[in-house]
C-alpha positions as CSV (number, residue, x, y, z in Angstrom):
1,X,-34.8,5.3,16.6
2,X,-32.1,6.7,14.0
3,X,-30.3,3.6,13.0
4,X,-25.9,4.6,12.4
5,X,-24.4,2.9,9.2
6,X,-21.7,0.3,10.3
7,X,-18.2,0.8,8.9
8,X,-16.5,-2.0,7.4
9,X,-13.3,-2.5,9.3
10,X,-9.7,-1.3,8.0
11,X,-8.4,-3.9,6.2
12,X,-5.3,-5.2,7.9
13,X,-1.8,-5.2,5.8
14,X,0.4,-8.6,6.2
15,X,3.6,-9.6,4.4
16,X,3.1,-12.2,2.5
17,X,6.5,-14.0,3.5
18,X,7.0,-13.6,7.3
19,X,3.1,-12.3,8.3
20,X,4.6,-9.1,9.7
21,X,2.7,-5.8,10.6
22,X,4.9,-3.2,10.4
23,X,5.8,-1.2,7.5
24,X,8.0,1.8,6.2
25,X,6.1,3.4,3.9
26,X,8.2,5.2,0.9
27,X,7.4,7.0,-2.5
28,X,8.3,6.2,-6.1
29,X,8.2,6.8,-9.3
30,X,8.8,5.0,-12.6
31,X,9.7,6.0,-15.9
32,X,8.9,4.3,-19.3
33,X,11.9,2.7,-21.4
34,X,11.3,5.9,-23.4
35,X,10.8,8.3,-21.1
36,X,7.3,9.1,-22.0
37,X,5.3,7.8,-19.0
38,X,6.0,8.2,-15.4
39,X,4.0,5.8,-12.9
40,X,3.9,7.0,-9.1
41,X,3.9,4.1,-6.2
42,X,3.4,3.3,-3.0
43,X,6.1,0.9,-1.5
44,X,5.4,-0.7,1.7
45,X,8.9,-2.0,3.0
46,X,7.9,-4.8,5.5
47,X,10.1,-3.8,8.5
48,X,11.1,-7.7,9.7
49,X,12.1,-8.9,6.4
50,X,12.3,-6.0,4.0
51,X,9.9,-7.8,1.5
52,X,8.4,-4.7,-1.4
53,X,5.1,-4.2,-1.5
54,X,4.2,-2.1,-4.4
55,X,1.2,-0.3,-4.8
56,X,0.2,1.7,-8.0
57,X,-2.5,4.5,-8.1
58,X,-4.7,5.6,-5.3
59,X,-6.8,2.8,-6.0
60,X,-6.2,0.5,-3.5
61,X,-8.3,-1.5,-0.5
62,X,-5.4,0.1,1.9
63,X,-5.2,3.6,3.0
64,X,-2.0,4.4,4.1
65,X,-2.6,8.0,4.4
């Protein structure tokens, strides 16, 4: 009997103000003060109350793509 691996569920995202589900997902970037550094996000715009949620990297329990 050939036994399958389980996958761990998706982790579900919440906001953390109003608990909603539901999310516009956009793209950003930062620059330094200086201009020397650039840092690429991940905002998740919660779509009941428009609470940010940023996200930095590709490192991240959440796979939006």
């Amino acid at each position: 009997m050939t036994q399958h691996p389980q996958q761990a569920p998706q982790p579900q995202l919440f906001c953390p103000l109003c608990r909603g589900n539901q999310f516009q997902q956009e793209e950003a970037r930062s620059d330094s003060r200086w201009g020397f550094t650039s840092h690429r996000m991940t905002l998740m715009i919660c779509v009941s109350c428009r609470h940010v949620l940023h996200f930095y990297d590709d490192h991240s329990i959440f796979d939006f793509n």
